[in-house]
C-alpha positions as CSV (number, residue, x, y, z in Angstrom):
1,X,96.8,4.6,-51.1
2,X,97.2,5.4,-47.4
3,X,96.0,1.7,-46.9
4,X,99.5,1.1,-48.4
5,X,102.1,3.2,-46.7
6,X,100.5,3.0,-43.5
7,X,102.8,0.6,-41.8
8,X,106.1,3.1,-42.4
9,X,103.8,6.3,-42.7
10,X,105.2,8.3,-38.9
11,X,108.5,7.0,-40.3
12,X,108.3,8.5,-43.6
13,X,106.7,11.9,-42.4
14,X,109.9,12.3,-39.7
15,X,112.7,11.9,-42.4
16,X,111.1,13.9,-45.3
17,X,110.3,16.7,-42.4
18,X,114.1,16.0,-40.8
19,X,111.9,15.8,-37.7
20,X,109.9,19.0,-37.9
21,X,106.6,17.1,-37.5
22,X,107.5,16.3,-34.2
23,X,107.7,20.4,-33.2
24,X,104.9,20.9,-35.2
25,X,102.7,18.1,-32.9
26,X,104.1,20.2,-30.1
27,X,102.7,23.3,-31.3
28,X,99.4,21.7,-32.6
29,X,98.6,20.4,-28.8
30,X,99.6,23.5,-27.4
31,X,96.7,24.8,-29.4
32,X,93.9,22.4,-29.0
33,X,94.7,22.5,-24.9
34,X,94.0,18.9,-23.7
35,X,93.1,18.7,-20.3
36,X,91.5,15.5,-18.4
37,X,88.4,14.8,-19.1
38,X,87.7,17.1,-22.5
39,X,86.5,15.0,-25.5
40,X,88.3,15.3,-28.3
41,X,88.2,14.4,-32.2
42,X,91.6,14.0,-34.1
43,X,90.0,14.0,-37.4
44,X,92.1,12.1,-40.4
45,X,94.0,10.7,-37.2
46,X,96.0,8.0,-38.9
47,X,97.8,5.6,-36.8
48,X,97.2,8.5,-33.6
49,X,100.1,9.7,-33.3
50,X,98.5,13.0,-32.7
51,X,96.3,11.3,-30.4
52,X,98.7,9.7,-28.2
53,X,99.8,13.5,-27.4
54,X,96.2,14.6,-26.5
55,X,95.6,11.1,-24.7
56,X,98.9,12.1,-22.4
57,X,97.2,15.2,-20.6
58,X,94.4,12.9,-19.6
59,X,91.9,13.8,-22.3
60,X,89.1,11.0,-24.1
61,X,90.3,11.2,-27.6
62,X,88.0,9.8,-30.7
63,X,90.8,9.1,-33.5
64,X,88.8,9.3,-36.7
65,X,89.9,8.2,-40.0
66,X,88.6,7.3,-43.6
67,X,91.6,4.8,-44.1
68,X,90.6,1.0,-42.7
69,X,94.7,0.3,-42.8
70,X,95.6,3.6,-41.0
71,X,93.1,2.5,-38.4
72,X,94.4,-1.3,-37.7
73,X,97.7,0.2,-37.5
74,X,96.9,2.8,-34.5
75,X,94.3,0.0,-33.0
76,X,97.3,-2.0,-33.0
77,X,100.3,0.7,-31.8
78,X,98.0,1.8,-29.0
79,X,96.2,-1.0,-28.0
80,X,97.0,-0.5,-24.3
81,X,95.6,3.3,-24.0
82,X,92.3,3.1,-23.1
83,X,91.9,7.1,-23.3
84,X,91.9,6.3,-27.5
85,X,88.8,5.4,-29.6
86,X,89.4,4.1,-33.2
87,X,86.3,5.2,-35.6
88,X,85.9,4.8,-38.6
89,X,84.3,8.3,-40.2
90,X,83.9,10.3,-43.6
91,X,84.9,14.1,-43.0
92,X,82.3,15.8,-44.9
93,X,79.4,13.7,-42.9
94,X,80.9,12.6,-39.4
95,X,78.2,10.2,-37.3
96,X,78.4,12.1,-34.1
97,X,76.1,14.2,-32.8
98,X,76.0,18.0,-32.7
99,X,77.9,19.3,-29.6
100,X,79.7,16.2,-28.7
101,X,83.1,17.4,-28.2
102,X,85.2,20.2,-26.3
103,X,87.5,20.3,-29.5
104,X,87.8,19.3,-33.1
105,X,91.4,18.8,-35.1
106,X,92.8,18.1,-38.3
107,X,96.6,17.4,-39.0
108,X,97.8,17.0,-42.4
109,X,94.2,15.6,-43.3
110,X,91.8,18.3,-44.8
111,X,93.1,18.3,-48.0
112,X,92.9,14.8,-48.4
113,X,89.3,15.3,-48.1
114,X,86.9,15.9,-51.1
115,X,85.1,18.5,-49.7
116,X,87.1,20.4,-47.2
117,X,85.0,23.2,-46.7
118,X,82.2,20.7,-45.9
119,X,84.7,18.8,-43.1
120,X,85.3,22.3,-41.4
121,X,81.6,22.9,-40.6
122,X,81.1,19.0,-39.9
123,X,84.0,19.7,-37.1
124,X,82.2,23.1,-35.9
125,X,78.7,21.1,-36.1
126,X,80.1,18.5,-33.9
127,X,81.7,20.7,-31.4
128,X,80.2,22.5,-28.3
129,X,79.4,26.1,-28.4
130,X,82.7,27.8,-26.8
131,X,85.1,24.8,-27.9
132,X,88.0,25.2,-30.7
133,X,88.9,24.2,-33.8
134,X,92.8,23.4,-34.7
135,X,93.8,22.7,-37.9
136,X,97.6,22.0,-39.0
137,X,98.0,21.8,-42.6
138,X,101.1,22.0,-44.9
139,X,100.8,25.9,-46.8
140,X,102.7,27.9,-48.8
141,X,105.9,29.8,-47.6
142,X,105.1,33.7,-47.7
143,X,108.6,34.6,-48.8
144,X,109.6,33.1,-52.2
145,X,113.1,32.7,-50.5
146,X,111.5,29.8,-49.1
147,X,109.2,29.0,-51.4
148,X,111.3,28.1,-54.5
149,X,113.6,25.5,-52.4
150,X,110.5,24.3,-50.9
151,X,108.3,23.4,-54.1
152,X,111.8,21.8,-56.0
153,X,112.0,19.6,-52.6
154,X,108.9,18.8,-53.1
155,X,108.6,17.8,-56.3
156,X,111.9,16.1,-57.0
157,X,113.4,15.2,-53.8
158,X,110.3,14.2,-51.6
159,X,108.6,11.3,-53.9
160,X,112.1,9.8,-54.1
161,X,112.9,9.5,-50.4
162,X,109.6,8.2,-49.6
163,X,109.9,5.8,-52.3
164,X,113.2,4.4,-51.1
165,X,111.5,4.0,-47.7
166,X,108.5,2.5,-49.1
167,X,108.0,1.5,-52.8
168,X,104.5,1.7,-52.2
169,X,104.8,5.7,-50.6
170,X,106.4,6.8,-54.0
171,X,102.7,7.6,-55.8
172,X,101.2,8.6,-52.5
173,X,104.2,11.3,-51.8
174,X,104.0,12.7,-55.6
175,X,100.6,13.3,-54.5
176,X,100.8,14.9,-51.3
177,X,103.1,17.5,-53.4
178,X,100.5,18.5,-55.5
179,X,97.9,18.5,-53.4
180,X,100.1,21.2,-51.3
181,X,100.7,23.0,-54.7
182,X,97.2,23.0,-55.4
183,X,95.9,24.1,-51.3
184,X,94.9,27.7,-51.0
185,X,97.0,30.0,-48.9
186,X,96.7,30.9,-45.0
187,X,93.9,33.4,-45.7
188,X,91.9,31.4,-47.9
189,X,92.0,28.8,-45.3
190,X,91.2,31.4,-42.5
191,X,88.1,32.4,-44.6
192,X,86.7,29.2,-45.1
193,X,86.7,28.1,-41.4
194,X,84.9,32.2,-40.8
195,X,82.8,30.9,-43.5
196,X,81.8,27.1,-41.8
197,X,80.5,29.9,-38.7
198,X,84.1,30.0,-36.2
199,X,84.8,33.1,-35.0
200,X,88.1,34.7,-33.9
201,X,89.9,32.4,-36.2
202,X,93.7,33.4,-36.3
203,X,97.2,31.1,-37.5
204,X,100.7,31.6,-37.5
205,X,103.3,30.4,-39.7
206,X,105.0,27.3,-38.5
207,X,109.3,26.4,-40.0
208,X,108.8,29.6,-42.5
209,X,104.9,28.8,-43.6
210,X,105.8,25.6,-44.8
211,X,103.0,24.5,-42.1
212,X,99.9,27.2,-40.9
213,X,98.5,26.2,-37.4
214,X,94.8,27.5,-38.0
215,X,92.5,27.7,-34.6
216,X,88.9,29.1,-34.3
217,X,86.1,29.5,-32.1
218,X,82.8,27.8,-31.8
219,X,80.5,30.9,-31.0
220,X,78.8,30.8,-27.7
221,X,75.9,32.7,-28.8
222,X,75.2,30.2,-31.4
223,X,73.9,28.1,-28.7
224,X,73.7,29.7,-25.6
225,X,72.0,33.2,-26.3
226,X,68.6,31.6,-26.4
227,X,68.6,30.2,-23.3
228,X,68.8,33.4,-21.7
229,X,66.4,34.8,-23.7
230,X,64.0,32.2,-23.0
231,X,64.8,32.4,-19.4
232,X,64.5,36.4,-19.9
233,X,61.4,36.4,-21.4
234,X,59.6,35.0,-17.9
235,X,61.4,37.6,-15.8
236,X,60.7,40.2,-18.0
237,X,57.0,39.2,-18.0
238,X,56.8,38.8,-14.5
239,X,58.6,42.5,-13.2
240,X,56.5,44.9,-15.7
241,X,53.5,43.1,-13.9
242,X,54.5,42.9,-10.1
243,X,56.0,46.5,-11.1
244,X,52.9,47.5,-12.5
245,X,50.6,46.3,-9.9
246,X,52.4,48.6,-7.0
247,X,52.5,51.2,-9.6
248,X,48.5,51.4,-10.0
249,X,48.1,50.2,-6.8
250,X,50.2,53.8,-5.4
251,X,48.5,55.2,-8.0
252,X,44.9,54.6,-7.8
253,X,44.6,55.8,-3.7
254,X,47.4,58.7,-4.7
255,X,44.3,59.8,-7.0
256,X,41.0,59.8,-4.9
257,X,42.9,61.1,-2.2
258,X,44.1,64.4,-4.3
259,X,40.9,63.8,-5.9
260,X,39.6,63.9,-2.7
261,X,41.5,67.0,-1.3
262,X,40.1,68.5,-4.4
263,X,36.9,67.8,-3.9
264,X,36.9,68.1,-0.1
265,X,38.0,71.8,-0.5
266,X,35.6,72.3,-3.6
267,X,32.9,70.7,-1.6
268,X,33.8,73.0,1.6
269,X,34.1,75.8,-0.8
270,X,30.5,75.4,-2.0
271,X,29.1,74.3,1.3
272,X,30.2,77.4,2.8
273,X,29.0,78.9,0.0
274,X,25.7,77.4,0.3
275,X,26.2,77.8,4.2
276,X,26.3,81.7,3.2
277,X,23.6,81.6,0.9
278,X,21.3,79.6,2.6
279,X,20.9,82.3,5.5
280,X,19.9,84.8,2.4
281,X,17.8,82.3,0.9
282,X,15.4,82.1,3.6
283,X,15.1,85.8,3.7
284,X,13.0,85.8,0.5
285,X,11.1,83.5,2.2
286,X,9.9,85.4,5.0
287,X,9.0,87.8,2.3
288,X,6.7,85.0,0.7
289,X,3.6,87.1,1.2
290,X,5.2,90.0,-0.7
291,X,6.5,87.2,-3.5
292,X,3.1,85.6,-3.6
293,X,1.3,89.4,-4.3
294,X,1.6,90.4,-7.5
295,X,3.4,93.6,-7.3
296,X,6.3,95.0,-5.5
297,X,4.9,98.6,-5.1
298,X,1.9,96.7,-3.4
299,X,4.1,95.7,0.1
300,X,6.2,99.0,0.2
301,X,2.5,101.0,-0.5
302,X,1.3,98.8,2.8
303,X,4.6,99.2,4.6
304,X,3.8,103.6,4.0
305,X,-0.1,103.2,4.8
306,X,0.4,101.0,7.9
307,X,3.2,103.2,9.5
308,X,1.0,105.8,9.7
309,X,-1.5,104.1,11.5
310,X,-1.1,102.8,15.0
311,X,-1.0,99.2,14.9
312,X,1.6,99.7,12.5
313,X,3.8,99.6,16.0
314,X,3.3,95.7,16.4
315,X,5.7,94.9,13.8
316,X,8.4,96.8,15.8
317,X,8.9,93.4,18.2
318,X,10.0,91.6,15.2
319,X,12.8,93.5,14.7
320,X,13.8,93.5,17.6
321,X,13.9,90.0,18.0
322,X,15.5,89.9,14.6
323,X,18.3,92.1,16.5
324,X,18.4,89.4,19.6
């Protein structure tokens, strides 16, 4: 089908839009950011149209698309930009590698897809940890002011412009009304990309809700939170241990030297204990002769007998050597 109205499809989109598209592009890049040298996936990217915009701010664009004829025609239109890369890739199972770009979008694409919830996480699986997700997608009006002109346009006015344009477009555009009909709201949409694992996913209304310019956030912590752990985990190991080794090391002379105080002063306390005792210990043993008799009356009845004899006067020098 898209094979088949590729040739006249920018054409086609910028009547039936009366050249809305071309502010909603605008608002679209203003949202993915492209600056030189980011990588960047335009998923369902037609003839890169879209991509031209990113490829303008100097950024390596990968223009992705399930639609061989879409493809030869952008391979063709910008065969001179070398900042464009034609690939051919199925949304719900892209062949690039996890964390290959700095941003993912979609215009006008995702419900083409089988599986759109499956194409969101493939775009948050292949972007890095910090990078965005933009999606631009047709939605429904929130006031049904707008809504009721919008879905009899649709129906009855859109399939018959696109088929004067291009026979071949008249099928395709009766499709791409009911595939709006059928495309859940901005909050379903919001949910599903919180869902694929973005965070601080937000949209705004684009021409009255007739378009919803989605945006979300790979998380950073998804990727990045375990290398500082990891990194942590040495740190962490080595500062208890050199914190721990000054620690016992204050602490282990802190303790013999209050253990030391302790026993210093108990040890002076008994030595000059003992030092006091010691002088009365040898007392009793220069009483050994009355410890060895068997008695204590015996000594003090010697002590009475021999002062009343005269010898008894001897022991006097003693004590007064005792006194010296």
């Amino acid at each position: 089908m898209f094979d088949e109205v590729s040739p006249r499809y920018d054409l086609i989109n910028d009547v039936l839009t009366v050249g809305n598209d071309r502010l909603w592009r605008i608002a679209t890049t203003r949202a993915v950011a492209p600056r030189k040298g980011m990588r960047i996936l335009d998923l369902a990217a037609g003839t890169g149209t879209s991509s031209a915009a990113f490829a303008a701010q100097g950024a390596h664009v990968t223009a992705a698309d399930f639609s061989e004829g879409m493809l030869a025609e952008g391979r063709k239109r910008h065969a001179d930009n070398d900042l464009i890369d034609f690939v051919w890739a199925d949304g719900t199972d892209l062949p690039f590698a996890d964390d290959s770009f700095d941003a993912a979008t979609i215009s006008y694409g995702l419900r083409n897809i089988n599986d759109p919830k499956k194409a969101i996480a493939e775009m948050a699986r292949v972007v890095k940890p910090g990078g965005r997700v933009v999606i631009a997608e047709f939605s429904t009006p929130p006031s049904a002011i707008v809504r009721g002109p919008y879905s009899f346009y649709g129906r009855h006015v859109l399939p018959r412009i696109a088929g004067a344009i291009n026979r071949e477009a008249a099928g395709a555009y009766k499709y791409l009304n009911e595939s709006i009909e059928a495309w859940p709201d901005q909050e379903e949409l919001a949910r599903w990309m919180r869902d694929a694992g973005l965070e601080r996913v937000a949209y705004r209304n684009l021409t009255f809700g007739i378009v919803a310019l989605h945006r979300g956030f790979v998380p950073r912590k998804a990727a990045q939170a375990a290398m500082p752990a990891e990194a942590a985990k040495p740190a962490e190991a080595a500062k208890p241990a050199e914190a721990a080794k000054p620690a016992e090391a204050a602490k282990t002379p802190a303790a013999p030297e209050h253990g030391t105080a302790k026993h210093a002063a108990t040890k002076g306390a008994v030595a000059e204990v003992s030092a006091a005792k010691k002088p009365a210990a040898k007392k009793p043993a220069a009483k050994k002769p009355a410890a060895s008799s068997t008695g204590q009356k015996k000594p003090a009845a010697a002590q009475s007998a021999g002062q009343k004899k005269p010898a008894a006067a001897k022991p006097a020098a003693p004590k007064s050597g005792e006194a010296k």
